[in-house]
C-alpha positions as CSV (number, residue, x, y, z in Angstrom):
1,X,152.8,97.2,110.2
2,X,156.2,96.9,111.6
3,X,157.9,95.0,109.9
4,X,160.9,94.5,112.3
5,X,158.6,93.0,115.1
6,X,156.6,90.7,113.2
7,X,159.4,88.6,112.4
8,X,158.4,87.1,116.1
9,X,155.1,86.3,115.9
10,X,155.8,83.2,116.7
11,X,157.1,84.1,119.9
12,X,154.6,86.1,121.0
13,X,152.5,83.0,120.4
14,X,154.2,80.6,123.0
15,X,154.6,83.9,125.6
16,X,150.8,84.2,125.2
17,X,150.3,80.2,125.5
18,X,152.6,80.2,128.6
19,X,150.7,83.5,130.4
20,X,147.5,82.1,129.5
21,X,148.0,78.5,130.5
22,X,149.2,79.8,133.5
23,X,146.8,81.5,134.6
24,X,144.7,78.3,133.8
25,X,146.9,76.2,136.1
26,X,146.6,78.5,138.6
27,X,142.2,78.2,138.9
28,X,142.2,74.5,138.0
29,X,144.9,72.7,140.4
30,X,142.9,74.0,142.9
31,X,139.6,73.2,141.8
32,X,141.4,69.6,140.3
33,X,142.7,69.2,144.1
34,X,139.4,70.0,146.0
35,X,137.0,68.5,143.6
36,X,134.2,67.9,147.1
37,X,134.9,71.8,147.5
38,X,135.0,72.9,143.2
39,X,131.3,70.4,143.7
40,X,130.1,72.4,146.4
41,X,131.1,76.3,145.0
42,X,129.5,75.7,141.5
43,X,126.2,74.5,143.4
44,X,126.3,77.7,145.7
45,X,126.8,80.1,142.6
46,X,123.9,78.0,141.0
47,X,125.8,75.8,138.5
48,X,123.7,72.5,139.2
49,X,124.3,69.9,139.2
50,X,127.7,71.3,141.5
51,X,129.2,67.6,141.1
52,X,128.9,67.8,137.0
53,X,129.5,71.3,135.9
54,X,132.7,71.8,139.0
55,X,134.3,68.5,137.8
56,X,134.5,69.7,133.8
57,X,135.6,72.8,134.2
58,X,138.4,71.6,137.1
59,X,139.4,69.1,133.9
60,X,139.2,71.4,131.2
61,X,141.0,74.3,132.8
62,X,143.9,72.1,134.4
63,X,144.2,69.9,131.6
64,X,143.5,72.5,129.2
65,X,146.1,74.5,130.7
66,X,148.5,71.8,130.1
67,X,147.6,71.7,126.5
68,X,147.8,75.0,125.5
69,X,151.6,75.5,127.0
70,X,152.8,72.6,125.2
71,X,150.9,73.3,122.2
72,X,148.8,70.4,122.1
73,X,145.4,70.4,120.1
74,X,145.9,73.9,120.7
75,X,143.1,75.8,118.8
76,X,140.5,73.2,120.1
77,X,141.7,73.6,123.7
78,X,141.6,77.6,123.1
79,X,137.9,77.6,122.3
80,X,136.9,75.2,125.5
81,X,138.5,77.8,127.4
82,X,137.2,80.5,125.6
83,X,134.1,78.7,126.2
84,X,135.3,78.2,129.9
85,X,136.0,82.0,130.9
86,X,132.9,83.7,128.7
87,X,130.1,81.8,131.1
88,X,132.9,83.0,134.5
89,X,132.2,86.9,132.9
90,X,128.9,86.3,132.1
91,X,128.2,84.9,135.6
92,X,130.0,87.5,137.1
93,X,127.8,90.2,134.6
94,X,125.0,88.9,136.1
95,X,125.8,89.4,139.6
96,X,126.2,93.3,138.7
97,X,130.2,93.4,138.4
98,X,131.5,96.3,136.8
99,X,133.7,96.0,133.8
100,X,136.7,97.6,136.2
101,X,137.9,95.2,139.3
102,X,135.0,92.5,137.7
103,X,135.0,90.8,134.4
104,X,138.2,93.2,132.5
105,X,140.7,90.6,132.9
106,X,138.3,87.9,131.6
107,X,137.5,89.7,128.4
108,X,141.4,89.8,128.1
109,X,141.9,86.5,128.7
110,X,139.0,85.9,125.8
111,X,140.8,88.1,123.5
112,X,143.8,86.2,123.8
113,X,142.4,83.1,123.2
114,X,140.6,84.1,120.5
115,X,143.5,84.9,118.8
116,X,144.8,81.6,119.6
117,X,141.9,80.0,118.3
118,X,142.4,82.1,114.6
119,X,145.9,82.0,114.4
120,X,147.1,78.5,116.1
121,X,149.9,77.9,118.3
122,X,152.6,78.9,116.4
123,X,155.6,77.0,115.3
124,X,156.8,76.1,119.0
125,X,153.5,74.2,119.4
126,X,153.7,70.4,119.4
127,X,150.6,70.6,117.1
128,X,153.5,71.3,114.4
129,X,155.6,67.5,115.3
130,X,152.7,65.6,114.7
131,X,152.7,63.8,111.1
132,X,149.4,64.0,110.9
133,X,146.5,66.5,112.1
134,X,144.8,65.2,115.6
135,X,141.5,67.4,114.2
């Protein structure tokens, strides 16, 4: 290990919480904004009902996102969106995408939030303000 660079773990932590939760943002303010159209997508990829399925993963991933950059019940937000992107590979897996230009940057993205979920949010998370645990 080297022990120069783990001195910022820490930091690592909130640049992975800010890349991660961004990339969040980025899917669910569009799903968030166009809920008839997020309703409407899920049912045609065969997510049914559309209306139930589009509407909690337009939440979770734009809410979630929210979370995970401020640090906010941040392991339990990293496993709903761990949960969130394994059925998008998955779905994509079984429509015959190659790991290469299909699912890669979702298995990532999984990695990432895995560690997350085993390691916490580090001490720049607003989990750590909090006099008592929210979970």
């Amino acid at each position: 290990m080297i022990t120069l660079l783990s001195g910022f773990s820490d930091y690592y932590l909130v640049i992975a919480r800010l890349i991660i939760g961004a990339i969040f943002l980025a899917h669910g303010w569009p799903k968030l904004r166009n809920l008839p159209a997020t309703w409407q997508s899920f049912s045609m990829m065969g997510f049914k009902p559309g209306f139930f399925w589009g509407t909690i993963v337009a939440h979770v991933e734009f809410f979630g996102s929210l979370a995970l950059i401020l640090g906010v019940g941040t392991q339990l937000i990293a496993i709903l969106l761990a949960v969130d992107i394994i059925v998008a590979a998955l779905w994509k897996m079984s429509r015959g995408q190659k790991l290469v230009g299909g699912y890669e940057l979702d298995i990532a993205i999984l990695a990432a939030l895995l560690i997350i979920v085993g390691i916490g949010g580090g001490v720049y998370a607003l989990d750590n303000s909090w006099p008592v645990a929210i979970y």
